[in-house]
C-alpha positions in Angstrom: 38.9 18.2 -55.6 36.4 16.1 -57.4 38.5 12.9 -55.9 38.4 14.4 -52.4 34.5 15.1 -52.7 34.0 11.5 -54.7 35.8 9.2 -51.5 34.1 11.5 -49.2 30.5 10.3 -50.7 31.9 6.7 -50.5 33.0 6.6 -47.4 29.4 8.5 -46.3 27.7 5.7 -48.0 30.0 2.9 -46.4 29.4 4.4 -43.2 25.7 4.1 -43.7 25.4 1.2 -44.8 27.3 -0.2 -41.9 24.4 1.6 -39.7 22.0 -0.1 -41.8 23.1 -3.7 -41.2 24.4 -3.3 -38.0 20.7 -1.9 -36.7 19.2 -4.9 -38.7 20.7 -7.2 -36.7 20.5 -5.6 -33.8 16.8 -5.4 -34.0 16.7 -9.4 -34.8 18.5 -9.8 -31.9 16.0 -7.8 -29.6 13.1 -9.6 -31.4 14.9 -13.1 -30.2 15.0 -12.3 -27.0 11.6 -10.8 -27.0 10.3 -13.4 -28.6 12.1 -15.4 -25.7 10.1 -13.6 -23.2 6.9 -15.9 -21.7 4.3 -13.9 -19.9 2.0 -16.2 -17.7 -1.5 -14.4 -17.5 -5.2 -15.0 -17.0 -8.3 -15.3 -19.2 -11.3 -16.6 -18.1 -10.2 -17.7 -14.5 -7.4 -19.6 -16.3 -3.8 -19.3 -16.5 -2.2 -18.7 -20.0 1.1 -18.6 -21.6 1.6 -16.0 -23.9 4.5 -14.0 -25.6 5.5 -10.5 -24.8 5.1 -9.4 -28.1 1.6 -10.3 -28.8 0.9 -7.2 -26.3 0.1 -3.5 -27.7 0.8 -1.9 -25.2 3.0 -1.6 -22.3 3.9 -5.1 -20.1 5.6 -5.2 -17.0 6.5 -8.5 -15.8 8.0 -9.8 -12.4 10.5 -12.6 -12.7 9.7 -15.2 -9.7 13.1 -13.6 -7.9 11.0 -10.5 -7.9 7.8 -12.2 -6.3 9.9 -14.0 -3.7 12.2 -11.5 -2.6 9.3 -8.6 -2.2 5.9 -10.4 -1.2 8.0 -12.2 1.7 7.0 -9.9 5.1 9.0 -9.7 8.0 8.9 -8.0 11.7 8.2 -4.2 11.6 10.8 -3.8 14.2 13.2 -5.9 12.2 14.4 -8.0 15.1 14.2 -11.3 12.7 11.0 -12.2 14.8 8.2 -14.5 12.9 4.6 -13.0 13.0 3.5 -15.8 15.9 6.8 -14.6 17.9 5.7 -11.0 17.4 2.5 -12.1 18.9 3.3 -13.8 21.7 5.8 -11.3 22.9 3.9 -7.9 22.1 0.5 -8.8 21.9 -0.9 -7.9 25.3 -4.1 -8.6 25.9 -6.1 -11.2 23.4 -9.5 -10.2 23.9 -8.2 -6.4 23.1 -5.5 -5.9 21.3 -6.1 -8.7 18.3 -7.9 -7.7 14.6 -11.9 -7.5 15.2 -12.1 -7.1 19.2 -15.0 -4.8 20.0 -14.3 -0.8 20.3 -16.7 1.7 20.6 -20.1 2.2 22.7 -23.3 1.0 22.2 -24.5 3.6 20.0 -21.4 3.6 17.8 -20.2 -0.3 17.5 -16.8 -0.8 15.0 -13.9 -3.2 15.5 -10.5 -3.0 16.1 -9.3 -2.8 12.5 -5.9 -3.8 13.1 -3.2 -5.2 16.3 -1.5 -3.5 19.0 2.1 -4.7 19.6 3.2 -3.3 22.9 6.7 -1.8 22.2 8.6 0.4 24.1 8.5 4.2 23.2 10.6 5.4 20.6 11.2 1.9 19.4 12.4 2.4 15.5 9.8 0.9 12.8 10.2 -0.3 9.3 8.5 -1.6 5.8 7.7 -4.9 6.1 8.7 -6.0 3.3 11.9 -5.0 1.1 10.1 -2.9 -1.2 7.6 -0.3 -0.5 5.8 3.2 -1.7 4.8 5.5 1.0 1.4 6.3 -0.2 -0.3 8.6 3.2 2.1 10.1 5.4 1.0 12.9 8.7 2.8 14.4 11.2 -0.3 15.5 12.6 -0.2 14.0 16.4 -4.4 15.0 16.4 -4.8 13.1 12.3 -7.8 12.0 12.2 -9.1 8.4 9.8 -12.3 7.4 8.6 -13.7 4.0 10.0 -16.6 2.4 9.9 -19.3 1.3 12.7 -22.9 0.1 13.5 -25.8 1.8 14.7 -27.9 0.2 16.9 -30.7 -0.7 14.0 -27.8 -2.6 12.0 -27.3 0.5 9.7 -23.4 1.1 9.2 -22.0 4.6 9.0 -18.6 6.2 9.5 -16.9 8.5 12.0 -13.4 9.9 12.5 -10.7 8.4 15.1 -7.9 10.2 16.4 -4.7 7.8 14.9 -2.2 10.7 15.7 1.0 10.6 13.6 0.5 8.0 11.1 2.7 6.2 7.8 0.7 4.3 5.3 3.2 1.8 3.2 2.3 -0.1 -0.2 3.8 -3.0 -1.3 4.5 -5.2 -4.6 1.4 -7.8 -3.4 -0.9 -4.4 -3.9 -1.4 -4.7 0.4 -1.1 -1.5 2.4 0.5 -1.5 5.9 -0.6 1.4 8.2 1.4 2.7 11.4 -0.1 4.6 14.0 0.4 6.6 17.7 3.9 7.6 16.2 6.0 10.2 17.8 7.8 10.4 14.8 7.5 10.1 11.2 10.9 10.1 8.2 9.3 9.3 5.2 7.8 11.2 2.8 4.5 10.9 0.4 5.6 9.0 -2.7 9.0 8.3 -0.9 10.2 4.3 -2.0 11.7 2.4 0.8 13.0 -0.8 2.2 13.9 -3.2 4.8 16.9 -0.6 5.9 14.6 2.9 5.9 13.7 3.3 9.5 10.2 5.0 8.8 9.2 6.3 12.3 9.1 5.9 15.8 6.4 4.3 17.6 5.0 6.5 20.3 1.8 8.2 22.3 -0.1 10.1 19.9 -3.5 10.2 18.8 -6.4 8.5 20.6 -4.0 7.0 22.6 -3.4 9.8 25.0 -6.8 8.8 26.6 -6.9 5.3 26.6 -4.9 4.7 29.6 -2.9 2.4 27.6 1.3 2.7 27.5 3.2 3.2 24.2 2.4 0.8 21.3 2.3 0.0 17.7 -0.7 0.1 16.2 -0.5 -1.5 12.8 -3.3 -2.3 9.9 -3.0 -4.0 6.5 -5.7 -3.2 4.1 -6.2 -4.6 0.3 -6.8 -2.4 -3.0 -10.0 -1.2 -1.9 -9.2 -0.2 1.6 -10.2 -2.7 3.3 -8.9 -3.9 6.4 -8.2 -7.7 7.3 -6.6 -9.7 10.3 -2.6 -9.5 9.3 -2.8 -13.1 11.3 -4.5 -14.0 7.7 -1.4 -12.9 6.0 1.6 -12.6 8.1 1.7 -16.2 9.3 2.8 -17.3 6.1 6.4 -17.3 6.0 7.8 -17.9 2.4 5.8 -17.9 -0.8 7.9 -19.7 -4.0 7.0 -18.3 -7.1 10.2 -19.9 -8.4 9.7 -23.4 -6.9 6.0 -23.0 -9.5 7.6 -21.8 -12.3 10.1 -24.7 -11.9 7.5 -27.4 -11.8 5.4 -26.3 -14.8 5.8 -27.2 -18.7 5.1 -24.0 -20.3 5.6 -25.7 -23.8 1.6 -27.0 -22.6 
């Protein structure tokens, strides 16, 4: 008995000790390849190189794969159009239907916050780029969205316009897409999607119905603090490189 219970205590201990070294060089080997991990960040308006382990807390990092795969946009329709194509075939009216045209009355002067690409009905719609967060989704046909105009003595206030059924999209860059006039909607709040998730339907809901105009998409980008620009500012660019950068820089400097 005192045999059996004296190897049973030395195998235990070998055992052990086997964990004991084994996790010590596992560890070393996460600390090499932590240590091998450059993170390219800013102080100061400048760019720095630092390691990943000088951080407290949590880091995420995108590799330049990451940038160029997900900050590249593309059609909404996914018909492997470029943004000046989609213009020139959907855009119907220039003084109307481009970013900043004039909407409203006298009384009550805003812009057009975003483009109107003449589709047929029911055409399908998707993200426009391969990764994206549904962050406001309604099925509402009446929803209603704050914008902006200008009274008469220059003073800026805000009203509500009918956008009808309406998916709002965010994407790695930290822009926002926004569909409206849907007649249908497949996403859901919070829901992740990409280049293959047909979203919605593009359709006659909303303000729309009283415009006079036929079926269209009406689509907005807006920046992290909601406000909206001219897509042509954005969309027009076809392929950013983070790799070709990262290739061309000395980060031993």
């Amino acid at each position: 008995m005192k045999i059996g219970a004296s190897l049973i205590r030395v195998v235990s201990i070998t055992i052990l000790l086997i964990i004991v070294v084994t996790d010590f060089f596992y560890i070393k080997l996460l600390k090499n390849r932590i240590d091998n991990i450059t993170v390219l960040t800013s102080e100061a308006d400048s760019m720095v190189v630092v390691k990943s382990s000088s951080f407290n807390g949590p880091v995420v990092v995108f590799t330049a794969d990451f940038i160029d795969n997900f900050y590249h946009y593309s059609s909404p329709f996914k018909d492997g159009m470029d943004f000046n194509e989609l213009i020139k075939k959907y855009i119907r009216n220039r003084w109307a239907d481009h970013y900043g045209c004039g909407r409203g009355t006298r009384e009550r002067k805003r812009i057009h916050e975003g483009i109107d690409l003449f589709v047929p009905e029911n055409t399908p719609i998707y993200p426009l780029t391969n990764f994206g967060i549904v962050t406001e989704v309604s099925d509402n046909p009446h929803f209603m969205v704050q914008v902006q105009y200008t009274k008469p003595d220059g003073i800026i206030d805000s009203m509500k316009i009918e956008y009808g059924k309406t998916i709002r999209i965010l994407y790695p860059e930290g822009i926002e897409s926004i569909y409206t006039h849907l007649n249908e909607v497949f996403v859901e709040l919070n829901q992740k999607v990409d280049r293959n998730t047909v979203v919605g339907l593009t359709g006659l809901t909303g303000n729309i119905r009283n415009s006079g105009k036929p079926s269209h998409l009406h689509m907005e980008l807006r920046d992290s603090n909601n406000k909206s620009f001219d897509p042509r500012n954005r969309l027009r660019f076809e392929q950013n490189s983070a790799a070709n950068f990262i290739k061309h820089i000395n980060i031993g400097d």
